[in-house]
C-alpha positions in Angstrom: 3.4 18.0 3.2 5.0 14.9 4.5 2.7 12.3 5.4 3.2 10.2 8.9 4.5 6.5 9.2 0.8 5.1 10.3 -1.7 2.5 8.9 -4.3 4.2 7.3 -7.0 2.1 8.0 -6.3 2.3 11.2 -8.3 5.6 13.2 -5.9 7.5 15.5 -7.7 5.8 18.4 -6.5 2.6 17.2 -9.7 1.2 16.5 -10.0 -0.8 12.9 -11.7 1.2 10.1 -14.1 -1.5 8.4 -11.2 -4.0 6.8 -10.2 -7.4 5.0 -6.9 -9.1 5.5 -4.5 -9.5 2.5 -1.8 -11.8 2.5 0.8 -12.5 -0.3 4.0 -14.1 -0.6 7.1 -12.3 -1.2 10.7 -13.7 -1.8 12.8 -14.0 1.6 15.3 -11.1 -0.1 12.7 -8.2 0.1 10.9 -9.2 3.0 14.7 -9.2 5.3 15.2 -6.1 3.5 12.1 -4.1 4.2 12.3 -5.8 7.4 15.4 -4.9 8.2 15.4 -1.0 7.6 12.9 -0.8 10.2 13.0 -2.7 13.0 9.8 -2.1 14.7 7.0 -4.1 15.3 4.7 -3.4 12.4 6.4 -2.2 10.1 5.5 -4.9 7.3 1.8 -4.1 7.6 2.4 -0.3 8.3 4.4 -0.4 5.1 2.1 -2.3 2.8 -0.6 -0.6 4.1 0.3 2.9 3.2 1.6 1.3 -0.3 -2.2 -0.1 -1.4 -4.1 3.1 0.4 -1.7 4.8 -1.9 -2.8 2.6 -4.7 -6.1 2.5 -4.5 -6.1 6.1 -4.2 -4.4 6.5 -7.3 -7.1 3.8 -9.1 -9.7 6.3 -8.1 -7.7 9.4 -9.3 -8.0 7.6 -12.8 -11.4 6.7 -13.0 -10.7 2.5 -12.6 -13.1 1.8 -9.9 -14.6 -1.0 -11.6 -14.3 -4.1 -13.5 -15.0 -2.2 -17.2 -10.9 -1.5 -18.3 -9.0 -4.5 -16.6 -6.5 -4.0 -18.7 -5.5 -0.3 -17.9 -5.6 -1.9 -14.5 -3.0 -4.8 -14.9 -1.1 -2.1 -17.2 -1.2 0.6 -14.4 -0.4 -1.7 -11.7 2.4 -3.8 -13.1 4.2 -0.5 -14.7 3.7 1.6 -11.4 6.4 3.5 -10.1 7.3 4.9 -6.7 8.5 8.7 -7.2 9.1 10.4 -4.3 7.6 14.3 -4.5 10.5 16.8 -4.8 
């Protein structure tokens, strides 16, 4: 099932689900690239959004909802790949 383009912590009546801000610094490459494939407002946050929903998601899947196996965290997290489903 494809999934839409739309912040998921956002409900479809626009309201904010309960939420933190993130920010983070990323070189001036990716962001005029990810930028630049969509021009829309939003798309950034729409984007990394969906990414760390996705991510979290996945943390659950495995069981690493805590602070108990940091390690499979880092290890997960920095060796992560983004398949897209066939």
């Amino acid at each position: 099932m494809t999934q839409p383009f739309r912040n998921p912590y956002i409900t479809p009546n626009g309201a904010l689900k309960q939420h933190h801000r993130v920010m983070l610094f990323v070189g001036n490459d990716d962001w005029q690239f990810i930028k630049g494939s969509r021009l829309e407002t939003g798309t950034v946050t729409i984007t990394l959004s969906i990414l760390f929903n996705k991510l979290a998601n996945e943390l659950s899947k495995r069981g690493l909802n805590d602070l108990s196996d940091s390690k499979t965290f880092e290890r997960l997290v920095a060796n992560c790949e983004i398949k897209l489903p066939v």
